[in-house]
C-alpha positions in Angstrom: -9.4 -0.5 -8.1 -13.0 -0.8 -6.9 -13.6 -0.8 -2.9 -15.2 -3.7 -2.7 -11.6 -5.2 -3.6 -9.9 -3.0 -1.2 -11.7 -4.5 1.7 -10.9 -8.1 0.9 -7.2 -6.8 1.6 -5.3 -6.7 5.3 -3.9 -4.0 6.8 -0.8 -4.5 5.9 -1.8 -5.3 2.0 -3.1 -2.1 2.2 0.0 0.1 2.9 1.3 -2.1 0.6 -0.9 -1.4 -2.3 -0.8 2.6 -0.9 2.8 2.8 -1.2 2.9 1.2 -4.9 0.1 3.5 -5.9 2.3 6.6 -4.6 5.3 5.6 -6.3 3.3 5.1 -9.3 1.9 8.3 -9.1 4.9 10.1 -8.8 6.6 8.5 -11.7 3.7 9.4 -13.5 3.5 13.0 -13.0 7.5 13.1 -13.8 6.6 11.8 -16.8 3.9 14.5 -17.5 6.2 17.1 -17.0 8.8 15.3 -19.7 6.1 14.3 -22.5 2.3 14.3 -22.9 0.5 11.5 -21.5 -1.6 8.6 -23.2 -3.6 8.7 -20.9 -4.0 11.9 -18.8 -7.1 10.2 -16.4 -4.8 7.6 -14.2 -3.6 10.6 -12.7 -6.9 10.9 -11.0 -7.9 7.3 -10.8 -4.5 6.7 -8.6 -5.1 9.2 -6.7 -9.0 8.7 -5.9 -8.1 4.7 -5.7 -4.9 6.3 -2.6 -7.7 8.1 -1.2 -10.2 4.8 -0.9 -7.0 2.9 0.8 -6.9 5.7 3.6 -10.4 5.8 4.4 -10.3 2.0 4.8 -7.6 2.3 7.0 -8.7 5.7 8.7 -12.2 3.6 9.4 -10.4 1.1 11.3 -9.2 3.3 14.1 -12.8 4.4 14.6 -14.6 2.4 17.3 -17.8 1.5 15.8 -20.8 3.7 16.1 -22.6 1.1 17.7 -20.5 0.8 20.7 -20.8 4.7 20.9 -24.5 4.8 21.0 -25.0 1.9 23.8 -25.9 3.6 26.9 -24.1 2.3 30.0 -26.0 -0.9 31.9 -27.0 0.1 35.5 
């Protein structure tokens, strides 16, 4: 999933779409221990497209670095 998708999604799409990845991923690397996998590569595509989903929601409890850089009206 590309980001520019991710960020059309709410919050709570988002843990949504996190925890499906998760599950998926799991399932997949139970069934890499069982068998040989078609296609070995979604391992890391899941888990670069779960670490995309946490930066968009690890962004949103940063206060904007414009706020930061304002210095105070006197």
């Amino acid at each position: 999933m590309r980001i520019y998708q991710l960020r059309e999604l709410a919050k709570e799409e988002l843990l949504q779409k996190k925890f499906e990845l998760q599950e998926e991923l799991f399932n997949l690397r139970l069934t890499a221990l069982v068998k040989k996998l078609d296609n070995p590569s979604k391992l890391k595509n899941l888990r670069r497209d779960i670490a995309r989903i946490n930066t968009l929601l690890g962004r949103e409890n940063i206060p904007s670095r414009q706020s930061q850089t304002q210095a105070p009206s006197k």
